[in-house]
MARRO-589477 format. One record per residue: x, y, z of N, C-alpha, C, O in turn; residue number from 1; residue in one letter. Coordinates in Angstrom, 2 decimals, always signed. Layout:
REM MARRO-589477
n_u, n_v, n_w, ca_u, ca_v, ca_w, c_u, c_v, c_w, o_u, o_v, o_w, i, aa
X, Y, Z, X, Y, Z, X, Y, Z, X, Y, Z, NUM, a
...
REM end
This chain:
REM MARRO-589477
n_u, n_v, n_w, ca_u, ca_v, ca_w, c_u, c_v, c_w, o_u, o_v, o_w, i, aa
+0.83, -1.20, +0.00, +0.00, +0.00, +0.00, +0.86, +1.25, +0.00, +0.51, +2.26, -0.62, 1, x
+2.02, +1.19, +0.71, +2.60, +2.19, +0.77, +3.67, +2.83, -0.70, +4.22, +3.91, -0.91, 2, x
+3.59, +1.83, -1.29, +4.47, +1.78, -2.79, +3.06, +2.28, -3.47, +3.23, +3.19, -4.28, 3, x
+1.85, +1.90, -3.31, +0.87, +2.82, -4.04, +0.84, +4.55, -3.72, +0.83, +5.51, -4.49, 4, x
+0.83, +4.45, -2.52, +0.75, +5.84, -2.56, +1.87, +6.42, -2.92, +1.51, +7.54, -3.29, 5, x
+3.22, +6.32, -3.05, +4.21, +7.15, -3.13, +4.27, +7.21, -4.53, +4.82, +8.11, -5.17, 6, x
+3.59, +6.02, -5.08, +3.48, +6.34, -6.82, +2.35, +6.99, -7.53, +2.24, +7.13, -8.74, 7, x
+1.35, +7.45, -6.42, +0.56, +8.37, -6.86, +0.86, +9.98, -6.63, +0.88, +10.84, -7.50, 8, x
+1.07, +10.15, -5.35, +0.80, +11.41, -4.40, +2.05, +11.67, -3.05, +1.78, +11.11, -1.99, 9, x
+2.94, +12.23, -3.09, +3.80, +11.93, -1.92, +2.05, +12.95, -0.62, +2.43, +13.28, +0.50, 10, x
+1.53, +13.06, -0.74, +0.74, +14.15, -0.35, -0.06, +12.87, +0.84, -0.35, +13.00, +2.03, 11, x
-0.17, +12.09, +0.24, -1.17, +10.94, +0.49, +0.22, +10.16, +2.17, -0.07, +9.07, +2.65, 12, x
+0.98, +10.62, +2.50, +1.80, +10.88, +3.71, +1.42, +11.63, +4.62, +1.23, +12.76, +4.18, 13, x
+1.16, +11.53, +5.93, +0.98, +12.51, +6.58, +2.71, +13.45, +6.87, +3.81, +12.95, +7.14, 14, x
+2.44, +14.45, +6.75, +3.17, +15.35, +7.33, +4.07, +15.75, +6.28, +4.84, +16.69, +6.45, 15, x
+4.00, +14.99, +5.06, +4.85, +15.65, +3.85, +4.77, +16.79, +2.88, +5.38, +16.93, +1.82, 16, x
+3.69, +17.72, +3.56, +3.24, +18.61, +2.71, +3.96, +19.89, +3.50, +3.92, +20.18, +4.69, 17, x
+4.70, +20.61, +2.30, +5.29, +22.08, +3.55, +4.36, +22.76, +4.32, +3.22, +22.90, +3.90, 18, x
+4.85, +23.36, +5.81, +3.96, +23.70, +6.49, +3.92, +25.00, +5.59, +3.27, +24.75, +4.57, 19, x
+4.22, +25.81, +5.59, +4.34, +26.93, +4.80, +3.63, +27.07, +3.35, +3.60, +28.17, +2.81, 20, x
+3.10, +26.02, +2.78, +2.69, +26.39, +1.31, +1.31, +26.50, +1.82, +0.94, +26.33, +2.98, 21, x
+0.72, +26.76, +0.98, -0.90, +27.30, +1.29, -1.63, +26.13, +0.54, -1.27, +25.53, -0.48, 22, x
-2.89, +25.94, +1.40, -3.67, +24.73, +1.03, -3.60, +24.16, -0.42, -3.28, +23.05, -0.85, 23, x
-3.98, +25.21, -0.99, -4.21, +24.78, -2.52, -3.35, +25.89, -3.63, -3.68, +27.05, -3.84, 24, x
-2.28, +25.22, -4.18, -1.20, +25.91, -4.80, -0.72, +25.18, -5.38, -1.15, +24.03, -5.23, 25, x
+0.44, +25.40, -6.41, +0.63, +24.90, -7.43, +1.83, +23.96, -6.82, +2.33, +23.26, -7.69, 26, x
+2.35, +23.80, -5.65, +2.87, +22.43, -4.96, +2.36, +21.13, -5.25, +2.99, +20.09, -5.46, 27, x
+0.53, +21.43, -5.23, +0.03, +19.96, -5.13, +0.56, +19.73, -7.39, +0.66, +18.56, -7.76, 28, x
+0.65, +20.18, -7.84, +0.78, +19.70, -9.19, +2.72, +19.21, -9.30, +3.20, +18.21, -9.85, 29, x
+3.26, +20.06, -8.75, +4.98, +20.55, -8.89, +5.49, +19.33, -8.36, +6.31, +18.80, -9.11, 30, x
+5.23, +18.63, -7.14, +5.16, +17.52, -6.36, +5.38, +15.73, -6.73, +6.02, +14.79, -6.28, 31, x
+4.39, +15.99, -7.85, +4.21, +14.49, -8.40, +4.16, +14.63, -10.02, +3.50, +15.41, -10.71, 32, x
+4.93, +13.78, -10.32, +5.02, +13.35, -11.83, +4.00, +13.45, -12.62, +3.82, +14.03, -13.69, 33, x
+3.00, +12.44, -11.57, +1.43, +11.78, -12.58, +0.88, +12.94, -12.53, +0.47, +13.16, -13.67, 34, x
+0.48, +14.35, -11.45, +0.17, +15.37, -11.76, +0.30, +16.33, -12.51, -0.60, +17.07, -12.91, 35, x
+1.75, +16.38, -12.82, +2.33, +16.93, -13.72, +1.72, +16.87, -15.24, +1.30, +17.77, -15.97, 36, x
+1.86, +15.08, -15.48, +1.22, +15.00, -16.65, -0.25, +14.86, -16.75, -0.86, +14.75, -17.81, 37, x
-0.89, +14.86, -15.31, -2.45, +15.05, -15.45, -2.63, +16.27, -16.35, -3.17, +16.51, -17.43, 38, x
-1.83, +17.07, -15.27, -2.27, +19.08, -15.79, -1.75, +19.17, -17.00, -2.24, +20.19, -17.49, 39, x
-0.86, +18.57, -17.95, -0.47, +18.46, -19.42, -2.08, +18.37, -20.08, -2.79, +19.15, -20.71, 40, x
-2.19, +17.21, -19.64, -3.35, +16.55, -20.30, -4.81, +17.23, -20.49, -5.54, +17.33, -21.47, 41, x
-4.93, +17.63, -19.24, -6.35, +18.65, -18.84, -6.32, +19.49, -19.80, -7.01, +19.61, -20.81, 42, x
-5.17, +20.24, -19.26, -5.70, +21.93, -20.20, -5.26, +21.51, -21.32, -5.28, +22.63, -21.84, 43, x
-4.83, +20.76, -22.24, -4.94, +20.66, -23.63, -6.19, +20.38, -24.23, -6.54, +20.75, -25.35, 44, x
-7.10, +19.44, -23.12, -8.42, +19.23, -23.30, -9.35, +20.17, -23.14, -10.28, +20.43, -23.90, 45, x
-9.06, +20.72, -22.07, -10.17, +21.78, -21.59, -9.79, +23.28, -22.88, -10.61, +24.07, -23.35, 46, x
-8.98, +23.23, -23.01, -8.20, +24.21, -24.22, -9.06, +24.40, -25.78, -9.48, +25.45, -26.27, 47, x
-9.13, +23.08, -26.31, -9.55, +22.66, -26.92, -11.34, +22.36, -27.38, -11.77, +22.25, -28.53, 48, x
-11.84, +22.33, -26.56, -13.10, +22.23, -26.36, -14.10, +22.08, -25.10, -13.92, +22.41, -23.93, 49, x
-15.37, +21.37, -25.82, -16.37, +20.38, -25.06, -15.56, +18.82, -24.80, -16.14, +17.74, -24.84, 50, x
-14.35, +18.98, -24.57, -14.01, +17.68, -23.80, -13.95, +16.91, -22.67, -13.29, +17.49, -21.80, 51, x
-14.31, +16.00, -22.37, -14.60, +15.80, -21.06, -12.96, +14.56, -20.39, -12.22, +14.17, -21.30, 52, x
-12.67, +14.18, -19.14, -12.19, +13.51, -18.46, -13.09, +12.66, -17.54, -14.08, +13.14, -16.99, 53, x
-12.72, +11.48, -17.42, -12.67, +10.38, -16.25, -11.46, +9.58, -15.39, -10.81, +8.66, -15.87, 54, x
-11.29, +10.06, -14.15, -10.42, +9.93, -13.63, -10.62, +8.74, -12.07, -11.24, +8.91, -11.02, 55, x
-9.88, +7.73, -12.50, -10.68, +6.81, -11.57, -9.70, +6.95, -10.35, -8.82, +7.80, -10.53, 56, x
-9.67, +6.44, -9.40, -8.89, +5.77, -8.25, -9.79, +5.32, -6.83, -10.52, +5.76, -5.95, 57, x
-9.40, +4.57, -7.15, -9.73, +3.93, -5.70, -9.33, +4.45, -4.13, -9.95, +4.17, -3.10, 58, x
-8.28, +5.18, -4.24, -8.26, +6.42, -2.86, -9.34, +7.10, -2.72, -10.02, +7.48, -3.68, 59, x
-9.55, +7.26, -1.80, -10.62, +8.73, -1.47, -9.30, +9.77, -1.19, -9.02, +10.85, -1.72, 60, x
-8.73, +9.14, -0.32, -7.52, +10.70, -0.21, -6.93, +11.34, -1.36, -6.58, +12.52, -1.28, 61, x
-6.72, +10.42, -2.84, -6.29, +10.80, -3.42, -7.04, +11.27, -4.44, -6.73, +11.59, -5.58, 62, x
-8.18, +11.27, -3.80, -9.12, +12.06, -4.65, -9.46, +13.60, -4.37, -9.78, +14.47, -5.17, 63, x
-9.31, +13.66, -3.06, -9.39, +14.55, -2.13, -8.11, +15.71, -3.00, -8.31, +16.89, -3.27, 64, x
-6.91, +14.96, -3.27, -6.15, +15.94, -3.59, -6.30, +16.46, -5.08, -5.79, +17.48, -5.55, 65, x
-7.30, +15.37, -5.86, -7.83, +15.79, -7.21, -8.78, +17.09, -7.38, -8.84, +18.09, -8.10, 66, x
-9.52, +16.49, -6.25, -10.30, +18.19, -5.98, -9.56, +19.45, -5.89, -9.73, +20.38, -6.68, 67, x
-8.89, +19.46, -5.09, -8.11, +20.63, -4.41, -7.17, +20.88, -6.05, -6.79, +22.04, -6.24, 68, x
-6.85, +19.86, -7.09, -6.09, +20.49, -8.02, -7.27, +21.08, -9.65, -6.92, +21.74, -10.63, 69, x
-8.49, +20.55, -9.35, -9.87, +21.12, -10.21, -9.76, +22.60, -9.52, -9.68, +23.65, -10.16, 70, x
-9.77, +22.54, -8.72, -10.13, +23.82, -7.89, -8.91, +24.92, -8.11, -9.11, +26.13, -8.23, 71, x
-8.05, +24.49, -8.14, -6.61, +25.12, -8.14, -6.63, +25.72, -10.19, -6.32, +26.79, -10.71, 72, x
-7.01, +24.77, -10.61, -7.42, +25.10, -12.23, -8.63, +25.64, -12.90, -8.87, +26.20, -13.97, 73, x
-9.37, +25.21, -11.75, -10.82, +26.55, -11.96, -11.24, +25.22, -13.28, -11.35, +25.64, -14.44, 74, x
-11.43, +23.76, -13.03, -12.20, +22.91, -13.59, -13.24, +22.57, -12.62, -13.22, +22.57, -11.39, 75, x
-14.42, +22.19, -13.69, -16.00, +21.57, -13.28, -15.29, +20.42, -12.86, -14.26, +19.95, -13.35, 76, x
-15.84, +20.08, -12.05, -16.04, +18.11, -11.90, -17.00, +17.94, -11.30, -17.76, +18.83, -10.92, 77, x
-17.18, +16.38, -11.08, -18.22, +15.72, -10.62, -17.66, +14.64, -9.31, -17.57, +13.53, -9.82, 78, x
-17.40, +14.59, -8.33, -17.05, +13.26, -7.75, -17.89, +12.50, -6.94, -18.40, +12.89, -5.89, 79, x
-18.05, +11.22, -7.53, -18.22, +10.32, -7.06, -17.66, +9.01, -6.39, -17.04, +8.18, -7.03, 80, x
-17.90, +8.91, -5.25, -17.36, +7.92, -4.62, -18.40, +7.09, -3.39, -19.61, +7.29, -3.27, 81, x
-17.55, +6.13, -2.53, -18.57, +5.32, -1.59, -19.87, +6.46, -0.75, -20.88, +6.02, -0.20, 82, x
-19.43, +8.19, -0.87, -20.78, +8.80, -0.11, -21.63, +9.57, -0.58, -22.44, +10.33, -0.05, 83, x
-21.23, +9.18, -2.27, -22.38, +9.39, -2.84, -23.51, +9.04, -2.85, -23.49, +7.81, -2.94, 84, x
-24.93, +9.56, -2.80, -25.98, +9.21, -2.88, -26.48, +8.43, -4.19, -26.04, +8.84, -5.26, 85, x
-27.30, +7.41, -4.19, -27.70, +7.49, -5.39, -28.50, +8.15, -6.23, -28.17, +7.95, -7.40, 86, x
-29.56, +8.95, -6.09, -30.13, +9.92, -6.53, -28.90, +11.44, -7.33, -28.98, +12.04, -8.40, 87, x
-27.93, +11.54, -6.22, -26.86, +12.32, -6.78, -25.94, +11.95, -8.04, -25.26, +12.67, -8.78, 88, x
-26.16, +10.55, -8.01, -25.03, +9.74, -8.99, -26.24, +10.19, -10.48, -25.97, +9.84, -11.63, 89, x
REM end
């Protein structure tokens, strides 16, 4: 488990995030590789059109930090996970 997270998110660690950077900043992208080339990927899409993304994982934490990088890029999303309602889904 722990080789999963370090190959997703060093974030997904407690206490590895600088105390000093501010919640949501361009650390959470600068940080990790796969983010790196997430945010490649996005705004070429979002650039481009009516294109959409699906982004799976099975973390909730590391979903948690997907939000915080939609948010950081001023993207729509949708998340769903185990506390979603079904009526919401």
């Amino acid at each position: 488990m722990q080789l999963r997270k370090v190959c997703c998110h060093p974030y997904l660690f407690p206490n590895v995030e600088p105390a000093d950077a501010p919640p949501i900043g361009e650390h959470l992208v600068t940080s990790s590789g796969k983010m790196i080339i997430l945010d490649k990927l996005l705004s070429k899409l979002y650039k481009e059109g009516d294109h959409k993304a699906l982004i799976f994982s099975q973390m909730t934490s590391l979903l948690d930090i997907f939000e915080d990088f939609c948010h950081l890029r001023g993207y729509t999303y949708c998340r769903i996970d185990g506390n979603t309602d079904m009526k919401s889904r």
